[in-house]
VOMARTI-379468 format. One record per residue (C-alpha): residue number from 1; residue in three letters; x, y, z. Coordinates in Angstrom, 2 decimals, always signed. Layout:
# residues N
+-----+-----+---------+---------+---------+
!   i !  aa !      px !      py !      pz !
+-----+-----+---------+---------+---------+
! NUM ! ALA !       X !       Y !       Z !
...
+-----+-----+---------+---------+---------+
//
This chain:
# residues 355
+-----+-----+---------+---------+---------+
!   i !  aa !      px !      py !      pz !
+-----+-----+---------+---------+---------+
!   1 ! UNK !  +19.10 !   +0.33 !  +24.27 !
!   2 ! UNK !  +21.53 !   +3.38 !  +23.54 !
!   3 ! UNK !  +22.41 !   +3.55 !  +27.01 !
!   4 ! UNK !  +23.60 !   -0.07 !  +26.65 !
!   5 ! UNK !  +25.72 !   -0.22 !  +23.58 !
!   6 ! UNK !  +27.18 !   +3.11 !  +24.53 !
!   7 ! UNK !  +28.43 !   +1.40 !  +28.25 !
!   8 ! UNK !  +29.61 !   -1.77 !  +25.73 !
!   9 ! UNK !  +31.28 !   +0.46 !  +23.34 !
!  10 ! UNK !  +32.99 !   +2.20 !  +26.76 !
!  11 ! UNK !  +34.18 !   -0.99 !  +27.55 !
!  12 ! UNK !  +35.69 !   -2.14 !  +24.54 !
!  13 ! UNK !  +37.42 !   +1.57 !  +24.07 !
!  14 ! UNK !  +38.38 !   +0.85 !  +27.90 !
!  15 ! UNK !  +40.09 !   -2.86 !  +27.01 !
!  16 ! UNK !  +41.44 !   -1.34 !  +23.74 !
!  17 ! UNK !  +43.53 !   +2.00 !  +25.52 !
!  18 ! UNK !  +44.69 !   -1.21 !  +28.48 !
!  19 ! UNK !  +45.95 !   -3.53 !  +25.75 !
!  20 ! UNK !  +47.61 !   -1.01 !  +24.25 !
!  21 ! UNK !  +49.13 !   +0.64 !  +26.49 !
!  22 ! UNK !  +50.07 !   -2.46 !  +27.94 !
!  23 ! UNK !  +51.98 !   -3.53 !  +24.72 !
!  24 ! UNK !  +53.71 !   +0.72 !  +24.87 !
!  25 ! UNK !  +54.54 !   -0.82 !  +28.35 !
!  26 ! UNK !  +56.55 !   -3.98 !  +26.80 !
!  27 ! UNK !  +58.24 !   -2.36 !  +24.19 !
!  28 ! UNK !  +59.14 !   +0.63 !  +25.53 !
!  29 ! UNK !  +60.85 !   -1.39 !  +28.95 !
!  30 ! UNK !  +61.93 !   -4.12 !  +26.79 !
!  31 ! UNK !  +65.98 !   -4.07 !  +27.13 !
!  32 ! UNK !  +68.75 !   -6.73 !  +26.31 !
!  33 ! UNK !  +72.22 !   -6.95 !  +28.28 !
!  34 ! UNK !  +74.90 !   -5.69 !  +26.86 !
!  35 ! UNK !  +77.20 !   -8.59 !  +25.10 !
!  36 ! UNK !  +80.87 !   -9.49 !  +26.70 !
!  37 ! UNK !  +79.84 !   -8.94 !  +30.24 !
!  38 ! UNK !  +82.04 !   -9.27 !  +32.57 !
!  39 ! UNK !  +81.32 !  -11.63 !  +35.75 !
!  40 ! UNK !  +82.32 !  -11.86 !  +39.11 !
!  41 ! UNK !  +82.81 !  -15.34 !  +40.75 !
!  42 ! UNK !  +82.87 !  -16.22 !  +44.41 !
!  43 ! UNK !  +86.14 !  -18.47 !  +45.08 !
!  44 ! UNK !  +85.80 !  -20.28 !  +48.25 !
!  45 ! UNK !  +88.42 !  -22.90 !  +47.03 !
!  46 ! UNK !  +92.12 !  -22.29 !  +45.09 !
!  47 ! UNK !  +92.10 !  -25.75 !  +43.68 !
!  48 ! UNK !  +94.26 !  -26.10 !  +40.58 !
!  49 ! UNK !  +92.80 !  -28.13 !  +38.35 !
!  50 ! UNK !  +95.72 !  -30.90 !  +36.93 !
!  51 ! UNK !  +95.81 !  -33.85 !  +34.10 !
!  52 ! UNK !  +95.21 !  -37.03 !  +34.66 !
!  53 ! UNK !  +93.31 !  -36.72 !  +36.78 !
!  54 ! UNK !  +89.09 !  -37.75 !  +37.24 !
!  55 ! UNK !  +86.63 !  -35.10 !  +37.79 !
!  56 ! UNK !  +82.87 !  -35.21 !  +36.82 !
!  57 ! UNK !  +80.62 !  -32.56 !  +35.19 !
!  58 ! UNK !  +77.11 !  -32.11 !  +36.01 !
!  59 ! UNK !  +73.91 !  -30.49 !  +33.65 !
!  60 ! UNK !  +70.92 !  -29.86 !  +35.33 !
!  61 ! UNK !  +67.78 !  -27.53 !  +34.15 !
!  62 ! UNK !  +66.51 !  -26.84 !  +37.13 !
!  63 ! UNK !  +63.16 !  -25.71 !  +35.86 !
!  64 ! UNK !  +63.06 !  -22.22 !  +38.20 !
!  65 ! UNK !  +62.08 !  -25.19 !  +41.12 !
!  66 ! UNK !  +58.54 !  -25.24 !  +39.49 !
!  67 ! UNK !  +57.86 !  -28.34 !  +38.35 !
!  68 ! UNK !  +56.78 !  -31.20 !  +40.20 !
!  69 ! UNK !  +55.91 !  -34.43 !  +38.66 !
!  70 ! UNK !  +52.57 !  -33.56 !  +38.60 !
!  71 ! UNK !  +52.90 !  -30.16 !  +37.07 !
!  72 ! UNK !  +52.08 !  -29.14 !  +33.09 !
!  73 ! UNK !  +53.28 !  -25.78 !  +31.72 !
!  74 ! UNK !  +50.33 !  -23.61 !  +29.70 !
!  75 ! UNK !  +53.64 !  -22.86 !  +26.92 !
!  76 ! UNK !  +53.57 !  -26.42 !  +26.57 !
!  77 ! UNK !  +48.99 !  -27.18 !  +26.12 !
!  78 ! UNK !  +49.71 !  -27.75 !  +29.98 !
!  79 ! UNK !  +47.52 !  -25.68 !  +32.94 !
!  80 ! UNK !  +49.72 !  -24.02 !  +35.11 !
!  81 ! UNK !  +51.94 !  -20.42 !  +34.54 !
!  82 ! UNK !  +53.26 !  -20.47 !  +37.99 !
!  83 ! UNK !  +54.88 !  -22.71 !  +40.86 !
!  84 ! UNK !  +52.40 !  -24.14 !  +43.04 !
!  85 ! UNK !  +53.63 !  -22.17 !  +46.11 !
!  86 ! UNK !  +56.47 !  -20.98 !  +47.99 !
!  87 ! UNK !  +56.67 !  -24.64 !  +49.79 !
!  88 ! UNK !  +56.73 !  -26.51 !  +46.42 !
!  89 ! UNK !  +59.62 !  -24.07 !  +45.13 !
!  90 ! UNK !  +61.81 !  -24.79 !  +48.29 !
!  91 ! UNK !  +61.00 !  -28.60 !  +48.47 !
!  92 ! UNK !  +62.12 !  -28.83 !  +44.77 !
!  93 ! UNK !  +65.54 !  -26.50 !  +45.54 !
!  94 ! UNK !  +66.42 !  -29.01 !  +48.30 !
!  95 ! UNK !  +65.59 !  -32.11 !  +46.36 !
!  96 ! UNK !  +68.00 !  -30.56 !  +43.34 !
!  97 ! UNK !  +70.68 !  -29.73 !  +46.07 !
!  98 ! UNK !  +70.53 !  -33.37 !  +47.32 !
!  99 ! UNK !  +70.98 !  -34.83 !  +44.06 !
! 100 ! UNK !  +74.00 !  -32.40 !  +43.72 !
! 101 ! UNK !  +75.95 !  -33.97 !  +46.81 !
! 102 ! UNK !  +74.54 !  -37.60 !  +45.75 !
! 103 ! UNK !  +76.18 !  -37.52 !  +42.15 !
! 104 ! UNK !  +79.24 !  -34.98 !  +43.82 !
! 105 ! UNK !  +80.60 !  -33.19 !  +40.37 !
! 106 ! UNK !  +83.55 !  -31.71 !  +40.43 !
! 107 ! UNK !  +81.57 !  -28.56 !  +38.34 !
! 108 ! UNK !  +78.01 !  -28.44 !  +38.52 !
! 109 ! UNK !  +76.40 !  -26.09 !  +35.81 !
! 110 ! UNK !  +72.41 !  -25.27 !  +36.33 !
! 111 ! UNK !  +70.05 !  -23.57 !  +33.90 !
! 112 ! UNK !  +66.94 !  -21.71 !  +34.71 !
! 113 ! UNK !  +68.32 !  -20.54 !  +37.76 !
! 114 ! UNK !  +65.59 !  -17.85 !  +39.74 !
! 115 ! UNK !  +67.17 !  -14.85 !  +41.46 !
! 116 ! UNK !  +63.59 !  -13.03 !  +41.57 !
! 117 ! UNK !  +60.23 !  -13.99 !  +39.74 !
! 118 ! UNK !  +56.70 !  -14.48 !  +39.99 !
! 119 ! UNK !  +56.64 !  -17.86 !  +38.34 !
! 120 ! UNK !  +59.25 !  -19.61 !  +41.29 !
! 121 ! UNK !  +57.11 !  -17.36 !  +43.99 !
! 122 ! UNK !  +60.28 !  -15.14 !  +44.57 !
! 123 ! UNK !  +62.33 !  -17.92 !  +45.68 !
! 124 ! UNK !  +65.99 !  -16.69 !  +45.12 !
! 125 ! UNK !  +67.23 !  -19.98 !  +43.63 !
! 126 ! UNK !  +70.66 !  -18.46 !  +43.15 !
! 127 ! UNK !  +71.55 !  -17.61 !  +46.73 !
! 128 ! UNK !  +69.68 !  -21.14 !  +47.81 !
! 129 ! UNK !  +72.78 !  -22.71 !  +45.65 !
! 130 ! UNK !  +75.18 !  -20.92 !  +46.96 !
! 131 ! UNK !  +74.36 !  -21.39 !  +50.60 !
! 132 ! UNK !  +73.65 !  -25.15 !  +50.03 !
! 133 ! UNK !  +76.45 !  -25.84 !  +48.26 !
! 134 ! UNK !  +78.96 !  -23.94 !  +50.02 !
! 135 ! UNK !  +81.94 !  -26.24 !  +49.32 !
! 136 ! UNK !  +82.07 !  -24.82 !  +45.65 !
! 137 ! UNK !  +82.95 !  -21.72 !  +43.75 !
! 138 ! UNK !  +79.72 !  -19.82 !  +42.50 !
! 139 ! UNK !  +79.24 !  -17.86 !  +39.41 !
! 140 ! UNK !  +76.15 !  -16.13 !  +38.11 !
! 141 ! UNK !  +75.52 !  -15.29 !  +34.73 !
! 142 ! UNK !  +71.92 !  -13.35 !  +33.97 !
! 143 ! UNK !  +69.95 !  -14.59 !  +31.42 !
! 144 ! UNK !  +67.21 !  -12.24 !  +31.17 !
! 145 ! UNK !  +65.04 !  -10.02 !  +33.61 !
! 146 ! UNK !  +61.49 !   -9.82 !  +31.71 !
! 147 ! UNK !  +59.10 !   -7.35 !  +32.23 !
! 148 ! UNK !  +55.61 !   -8.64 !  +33.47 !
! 149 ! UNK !  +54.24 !  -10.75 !  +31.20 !
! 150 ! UNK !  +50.33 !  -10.73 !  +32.09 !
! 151 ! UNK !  +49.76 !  -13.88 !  +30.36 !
! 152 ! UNK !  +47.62 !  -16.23 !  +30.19 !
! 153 ! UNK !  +45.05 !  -13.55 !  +31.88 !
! 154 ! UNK !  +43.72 !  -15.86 !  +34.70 !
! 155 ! UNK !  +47.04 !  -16.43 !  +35.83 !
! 156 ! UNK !  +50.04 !  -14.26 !  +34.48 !
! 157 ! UNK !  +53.22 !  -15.96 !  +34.73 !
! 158 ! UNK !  +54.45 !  -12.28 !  +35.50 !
! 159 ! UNK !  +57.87 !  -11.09 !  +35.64 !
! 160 ! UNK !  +61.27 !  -13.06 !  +36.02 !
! 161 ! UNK !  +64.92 !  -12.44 !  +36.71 !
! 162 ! UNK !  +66.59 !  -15.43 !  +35.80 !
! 163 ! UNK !  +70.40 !  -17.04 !  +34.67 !
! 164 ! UNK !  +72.53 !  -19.36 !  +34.62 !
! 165 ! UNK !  +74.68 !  -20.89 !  +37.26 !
! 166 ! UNK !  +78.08 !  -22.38 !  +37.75 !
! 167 ! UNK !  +79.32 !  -24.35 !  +40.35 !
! 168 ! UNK !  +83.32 !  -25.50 !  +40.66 !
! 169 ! UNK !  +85.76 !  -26.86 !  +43.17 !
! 170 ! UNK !  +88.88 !  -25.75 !  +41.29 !
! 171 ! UNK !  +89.50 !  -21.13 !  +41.38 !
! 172 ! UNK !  +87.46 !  -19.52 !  +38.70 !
! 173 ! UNK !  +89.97 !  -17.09 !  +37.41 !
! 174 ! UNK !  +87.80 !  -14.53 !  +35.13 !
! 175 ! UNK !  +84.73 !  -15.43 !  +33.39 !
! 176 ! UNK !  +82.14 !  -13.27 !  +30.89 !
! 177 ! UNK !  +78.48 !  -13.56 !  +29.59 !
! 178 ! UNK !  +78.23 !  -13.24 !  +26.06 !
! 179 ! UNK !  +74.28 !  -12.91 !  +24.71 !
! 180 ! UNK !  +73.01 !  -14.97 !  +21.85 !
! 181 ! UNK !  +70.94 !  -14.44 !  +18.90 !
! 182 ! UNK !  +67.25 !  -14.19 !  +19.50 !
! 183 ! UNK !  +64.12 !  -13.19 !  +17.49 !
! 184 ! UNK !  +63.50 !   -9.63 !  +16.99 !
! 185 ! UNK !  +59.45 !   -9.70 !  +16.86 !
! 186 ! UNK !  +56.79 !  -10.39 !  +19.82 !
! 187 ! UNK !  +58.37 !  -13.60 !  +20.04 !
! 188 ! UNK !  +60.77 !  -12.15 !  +22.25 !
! 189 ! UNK !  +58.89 !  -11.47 !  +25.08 !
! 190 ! UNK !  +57.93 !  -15.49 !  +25.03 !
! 191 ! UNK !  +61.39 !  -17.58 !  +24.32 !
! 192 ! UNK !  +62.82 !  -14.66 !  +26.82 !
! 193 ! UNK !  +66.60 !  -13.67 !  +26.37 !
! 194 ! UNK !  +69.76 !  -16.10 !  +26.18 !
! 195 ! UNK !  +73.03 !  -16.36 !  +26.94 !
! 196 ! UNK !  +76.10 !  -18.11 !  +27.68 !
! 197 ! UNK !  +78.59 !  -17.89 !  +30.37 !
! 198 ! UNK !  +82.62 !  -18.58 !  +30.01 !
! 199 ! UNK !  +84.71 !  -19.20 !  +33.08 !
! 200 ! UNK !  +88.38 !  -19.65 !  +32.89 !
! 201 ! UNK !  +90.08 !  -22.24 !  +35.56 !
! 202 ! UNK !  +94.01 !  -22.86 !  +35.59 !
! 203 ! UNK !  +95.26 !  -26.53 !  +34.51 !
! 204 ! UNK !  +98.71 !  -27.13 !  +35.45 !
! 205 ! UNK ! +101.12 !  -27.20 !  +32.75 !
! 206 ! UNK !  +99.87 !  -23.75 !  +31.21 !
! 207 ! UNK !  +96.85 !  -24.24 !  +29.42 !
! 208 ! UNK !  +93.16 !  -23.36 !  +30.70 !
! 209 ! UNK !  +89.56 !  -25.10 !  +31.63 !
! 210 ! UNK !  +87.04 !  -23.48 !  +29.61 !
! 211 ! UNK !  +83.81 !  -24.06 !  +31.02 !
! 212 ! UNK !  +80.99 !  -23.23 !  +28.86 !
! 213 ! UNK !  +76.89 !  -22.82 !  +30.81 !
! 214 ! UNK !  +74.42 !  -22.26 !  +28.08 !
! 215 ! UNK !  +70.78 !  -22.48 !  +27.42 !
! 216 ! UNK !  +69.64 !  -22.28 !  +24.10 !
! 217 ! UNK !  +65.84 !  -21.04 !  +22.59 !
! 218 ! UNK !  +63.10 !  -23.48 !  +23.10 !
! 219 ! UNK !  +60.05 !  -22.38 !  +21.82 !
! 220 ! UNK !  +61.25 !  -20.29 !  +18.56 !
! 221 ! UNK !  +60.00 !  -21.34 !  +15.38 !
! 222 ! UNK !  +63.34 !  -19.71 !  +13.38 !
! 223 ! UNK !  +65.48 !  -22.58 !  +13.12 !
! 224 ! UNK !  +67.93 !  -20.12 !  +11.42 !
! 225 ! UNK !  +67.68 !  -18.60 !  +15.00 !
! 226 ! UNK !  +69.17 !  -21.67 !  +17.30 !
! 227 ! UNK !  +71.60 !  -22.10 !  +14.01 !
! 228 ! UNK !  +72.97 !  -18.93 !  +15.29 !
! 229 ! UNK !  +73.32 !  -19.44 !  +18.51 !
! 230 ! UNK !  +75.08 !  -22.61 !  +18.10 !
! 231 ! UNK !  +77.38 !  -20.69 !  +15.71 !
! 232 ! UNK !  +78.01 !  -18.23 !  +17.93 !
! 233 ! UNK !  +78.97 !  -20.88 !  +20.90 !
! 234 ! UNK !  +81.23 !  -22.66 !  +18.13 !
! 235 ! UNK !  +83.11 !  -19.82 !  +17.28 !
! 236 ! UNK !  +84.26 !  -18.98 !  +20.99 !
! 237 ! UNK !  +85.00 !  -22.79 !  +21.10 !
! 238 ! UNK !  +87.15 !  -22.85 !  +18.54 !
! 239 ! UNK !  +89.00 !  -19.72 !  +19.22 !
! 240 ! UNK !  +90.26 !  -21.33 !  +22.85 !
! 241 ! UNK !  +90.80 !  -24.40 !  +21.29 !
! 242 ! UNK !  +93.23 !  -23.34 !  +18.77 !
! 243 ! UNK !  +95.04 !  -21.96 !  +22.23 !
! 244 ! UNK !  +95.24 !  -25.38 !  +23.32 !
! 245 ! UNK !  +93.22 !  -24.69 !  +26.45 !
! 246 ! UNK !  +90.75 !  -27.45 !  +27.13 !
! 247 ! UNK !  +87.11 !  -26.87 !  +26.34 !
! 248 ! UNK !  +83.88 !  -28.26 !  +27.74 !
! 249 ! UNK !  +80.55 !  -26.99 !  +26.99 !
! 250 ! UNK !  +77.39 !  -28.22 !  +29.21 !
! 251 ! UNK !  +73.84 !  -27.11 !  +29.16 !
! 252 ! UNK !  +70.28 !  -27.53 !  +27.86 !
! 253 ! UNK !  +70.67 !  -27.48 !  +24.03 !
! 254 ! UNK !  +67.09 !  -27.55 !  +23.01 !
! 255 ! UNK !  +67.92 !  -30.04 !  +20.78 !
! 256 ! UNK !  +67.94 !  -33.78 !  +20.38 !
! 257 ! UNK !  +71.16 !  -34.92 !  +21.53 !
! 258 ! UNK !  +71.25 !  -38.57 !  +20.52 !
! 259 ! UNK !  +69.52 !  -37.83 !  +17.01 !
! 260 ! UNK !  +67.02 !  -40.47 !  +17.01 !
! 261 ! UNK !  +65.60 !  -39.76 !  +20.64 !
! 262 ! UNK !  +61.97 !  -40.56 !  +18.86 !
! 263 ! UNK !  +62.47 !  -43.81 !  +18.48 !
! 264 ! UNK !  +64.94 !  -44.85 !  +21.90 !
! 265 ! UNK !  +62.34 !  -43.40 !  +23.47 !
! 266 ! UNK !  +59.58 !  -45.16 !  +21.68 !
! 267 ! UNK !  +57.33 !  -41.66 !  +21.82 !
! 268 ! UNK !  +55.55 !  -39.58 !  +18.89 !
! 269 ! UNK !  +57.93 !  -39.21 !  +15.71 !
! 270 ! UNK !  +56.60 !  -35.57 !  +15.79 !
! 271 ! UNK !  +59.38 !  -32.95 !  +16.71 !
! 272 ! UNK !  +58.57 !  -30.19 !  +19.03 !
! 273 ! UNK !  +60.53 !  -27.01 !  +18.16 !
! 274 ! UNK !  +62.78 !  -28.19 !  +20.86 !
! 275 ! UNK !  +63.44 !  -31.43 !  +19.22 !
! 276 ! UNK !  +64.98 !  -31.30 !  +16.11 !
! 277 ! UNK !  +68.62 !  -33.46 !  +15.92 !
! 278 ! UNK !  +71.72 !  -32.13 !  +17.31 !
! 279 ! UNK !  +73.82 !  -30.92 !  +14.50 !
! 280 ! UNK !  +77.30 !  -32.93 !  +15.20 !
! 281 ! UNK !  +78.32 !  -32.50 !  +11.63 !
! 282 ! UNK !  +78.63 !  -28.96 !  +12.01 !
! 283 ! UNK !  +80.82 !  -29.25 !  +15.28 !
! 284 ! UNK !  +84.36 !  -27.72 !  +14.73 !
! 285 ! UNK !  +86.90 !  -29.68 !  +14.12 !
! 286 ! UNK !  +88.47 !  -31.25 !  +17.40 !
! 287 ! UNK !  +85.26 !  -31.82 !  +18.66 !
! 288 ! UNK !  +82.67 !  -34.28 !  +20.13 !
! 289 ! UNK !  +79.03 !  -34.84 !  +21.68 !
! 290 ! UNK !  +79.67 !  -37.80 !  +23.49 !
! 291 ! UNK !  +76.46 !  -40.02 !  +24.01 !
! 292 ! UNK !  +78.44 !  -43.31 !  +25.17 !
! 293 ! UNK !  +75.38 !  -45.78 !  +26.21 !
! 294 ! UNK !  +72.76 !  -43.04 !  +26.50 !
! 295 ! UNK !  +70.32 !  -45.36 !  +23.65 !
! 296 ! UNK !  +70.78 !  -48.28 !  +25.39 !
! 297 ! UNK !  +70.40 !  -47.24 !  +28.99 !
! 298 ! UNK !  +67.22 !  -45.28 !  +27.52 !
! 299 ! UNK !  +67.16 !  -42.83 !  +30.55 !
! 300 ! UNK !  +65.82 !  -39.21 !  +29.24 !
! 301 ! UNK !  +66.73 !  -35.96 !  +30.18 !
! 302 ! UNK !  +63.49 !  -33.61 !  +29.61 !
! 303 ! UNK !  +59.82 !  -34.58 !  +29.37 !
! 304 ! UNK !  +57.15 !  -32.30 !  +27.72 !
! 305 ! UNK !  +54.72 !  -30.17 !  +30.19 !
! 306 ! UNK !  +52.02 !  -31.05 !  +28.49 !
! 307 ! UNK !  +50.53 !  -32.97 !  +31.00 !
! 308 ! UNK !  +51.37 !  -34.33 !  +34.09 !
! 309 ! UNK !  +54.38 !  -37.24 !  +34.10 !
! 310 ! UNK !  +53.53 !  -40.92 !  +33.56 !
! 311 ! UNK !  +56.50 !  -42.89 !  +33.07 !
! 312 ! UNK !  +56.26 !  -44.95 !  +29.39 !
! 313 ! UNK !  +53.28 !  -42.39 !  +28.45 !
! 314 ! UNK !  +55.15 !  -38.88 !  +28.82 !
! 315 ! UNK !  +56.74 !  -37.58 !  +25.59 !
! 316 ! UNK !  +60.43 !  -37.80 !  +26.64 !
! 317 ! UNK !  +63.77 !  -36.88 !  +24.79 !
! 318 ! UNK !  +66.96 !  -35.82 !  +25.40 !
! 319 ! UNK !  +68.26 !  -32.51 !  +25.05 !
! 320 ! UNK !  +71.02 !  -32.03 !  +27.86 !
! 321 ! UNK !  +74.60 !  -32.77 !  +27.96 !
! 322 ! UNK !  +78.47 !  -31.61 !  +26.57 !
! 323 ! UNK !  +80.46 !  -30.95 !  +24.53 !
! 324 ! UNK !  +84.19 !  -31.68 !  +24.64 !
! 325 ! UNK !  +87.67 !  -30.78 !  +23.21 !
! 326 ! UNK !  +89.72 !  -33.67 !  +21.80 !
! 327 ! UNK !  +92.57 !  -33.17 !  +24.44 !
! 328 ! UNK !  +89.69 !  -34.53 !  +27.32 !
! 329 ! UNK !  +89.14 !  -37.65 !  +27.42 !
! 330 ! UNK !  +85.59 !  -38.78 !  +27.91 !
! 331 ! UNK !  +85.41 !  -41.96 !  +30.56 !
! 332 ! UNK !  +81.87 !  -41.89 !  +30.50 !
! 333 ! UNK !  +78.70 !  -40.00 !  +30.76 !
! 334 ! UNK !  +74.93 !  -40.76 !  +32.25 !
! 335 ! UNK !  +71.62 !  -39.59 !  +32.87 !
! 336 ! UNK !  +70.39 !  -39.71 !  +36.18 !
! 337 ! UNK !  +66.93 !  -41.11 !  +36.64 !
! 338 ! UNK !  +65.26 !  -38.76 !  +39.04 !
! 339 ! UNK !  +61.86 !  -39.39 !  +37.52 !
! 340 ! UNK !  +61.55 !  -36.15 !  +37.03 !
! 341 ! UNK !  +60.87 !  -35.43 !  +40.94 !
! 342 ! UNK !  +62.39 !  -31.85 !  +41.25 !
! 343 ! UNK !  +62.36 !  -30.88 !  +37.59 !
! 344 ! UNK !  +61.46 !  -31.10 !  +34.22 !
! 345 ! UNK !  +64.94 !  -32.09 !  +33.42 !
! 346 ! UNK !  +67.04 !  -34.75 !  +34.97 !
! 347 ! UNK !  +70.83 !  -34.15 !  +35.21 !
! 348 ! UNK !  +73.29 !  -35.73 !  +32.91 !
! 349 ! UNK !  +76.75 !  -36.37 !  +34.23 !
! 350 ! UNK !  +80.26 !  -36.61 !  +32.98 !
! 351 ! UNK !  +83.08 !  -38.68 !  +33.99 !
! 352 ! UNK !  +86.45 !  -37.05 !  +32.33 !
! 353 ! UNK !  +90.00 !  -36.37 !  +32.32 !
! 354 ! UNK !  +92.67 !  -33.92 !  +31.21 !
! 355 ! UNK !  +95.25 !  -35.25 !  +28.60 !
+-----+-----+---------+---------+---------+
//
């Protein structure tokens, strides 16, 4: 009987010293980019961008390629912590390019984009767009590169290098990354790192595009948290606003654009952290989040991972889309119903003009 508690008592000592050093291992390698980084784009056009003229925005989460229709994500109640395979990853990458050239934006701006991880089964997702989409200008902008994350144990979704990526047929001129506001305790190593990326494109007549790719926190509890975030993406806003260059931000805000997505939608009145209303009465001044007939065509953007996706059963919302500058005028703007086949997300679109 000694011999067998002291073996059981080895083993918990044993899982004690692993655990802990394996927590040593996240805080110790745990590391944030700098803020203000400055990016490199790849013109392959010189376009010059002019007004009055159309051109159409694109926002698509991309998901890292991982998520099928029939896939549910363990952050969400859901099974899986990883892409299926290698096959699945590529399949969804080409689907996602496809829909690209169907919907042809002038500026295409992706979140979740893999260069490297575990969880997209090392599919680089960022050179895929580029290669695929070779007609447009490509900029990369690094969210986060995580250290490996073994959780959940039977399947550890691992480590992840992942960003944000912008797409444009008019020259990218100069464009930075700023980071955002995240939690400072364990939660960190969950809702990952965030940032946003600012590209600068001429307009003719002296004045600037200011294309804004962002991806805000998800799965933080702090709402004081996304409050900052959207603060700090107001500010910058502003600030080339007041220049009179034109502004446009797209990306996944985390938040309920339309305000009442509950009840378009006709799902739970509960509110994921992910959820809560859009706060358009805190926009600067100048600005809009235009939603056009997004309640009445009741097409969603993002469905919960959960479970797999059943359409009229999945919880739905939506959480994607822009913001503009006053001097753009807005012609309209659309979901597209993929169904969800490539992603979690499907892309919303933008029809607009300079003034």
């Amino acid at each position: 009987m000694k011999k067998i508690i002291k073996i059981l008592l080895g083993i918990v000592v044993a899982l004690i010293v692993v655990f802990g050093g394996y927590l040593i291992y996240l805080f110790v390698s745990y590391d944030r980019l700098p803020d203000a980084i400055t990016l490199n784009p790849v013109n392959r056009q010189t376009q010059t961008l002019e007004t009055n003229k159309t051109y159409r925005a694109m926002s698509h989460n991309i998901g890292y390629g991982a998520y099928p229709p029939s896939y549910s994500f363990f952050m969400d109640g859901g099974d899986y912590s990883r892409a299926y395979d290698k096959k699945t990853v590529k399949e969804n990458m080409q689907g996602i390019v496809q829909t690209t050239k169907e919907l042809a934006p002038t500026f295409a701006f992706y979140q979740e984009v893999d260069q490297d991880g575990d969880r997209s089964q090392h599919v680089d997702q960022v050179a895929f767009l580029g290669e695929h989409l070779e007609d447009y200008n490509h900029l990369y902008g690094q969210n986060y590169d995580s250290d490996y994350l073994f959780y959940p144990f039977t399947d550890p979704i691992g480590k992840a290098k992942s960003g944000l990526v912008t797409l444009s047929q008019a020259e990218i001129t100069s464009s930075k990354r700023y980071s955002l506001p995240i939690e400072t305790n364990f939660n960190k190593f969950f809702d990952l790192d965030r940032a946003f990326t600012v590209s600068r494109m001429p307009v003719k007549g002296g004045h600037e595009f200011i294309a804004i790719n962002t991806h805000l926190s998800a799965f933080t509890k702090d709402r004081s948290i996304q409050a900052a975030q959207l603060e700090k993406i107001f500010n910058v806003m502003e600030n080339e606003y007041k220049k009179g260059n034109y502004v446009l931000v797209a990306g996944d805000y985390n938040h309920d654009v339309l305000g009442n997505s509950p009840e378009v939608f006709n799902t739970s009145k509960k509110r994921e952290t992910w959820t809560h209303p859009f706060p358009k009465d805190q926009l600067p001044a100048g600005f809009q989040l235009p939603t056009g007939n997004l309640a009445a065509e009741k097409i969603p953007s993002a469905r919960a991972l959960d479970k797999p996706y059943k359409e009229g059963k999945s919880y739905t919302t939506l959480i994607d889309g822009f913001l503009v500058s006053d001097n753009i005028a807005v012609n309209n703007v659309h979901v597209k119903d993929m169904q969800f086949k490539y992603s979690d997300h499907n892309p919303v679109y933008l029809d607009f003009s300079f003034k």
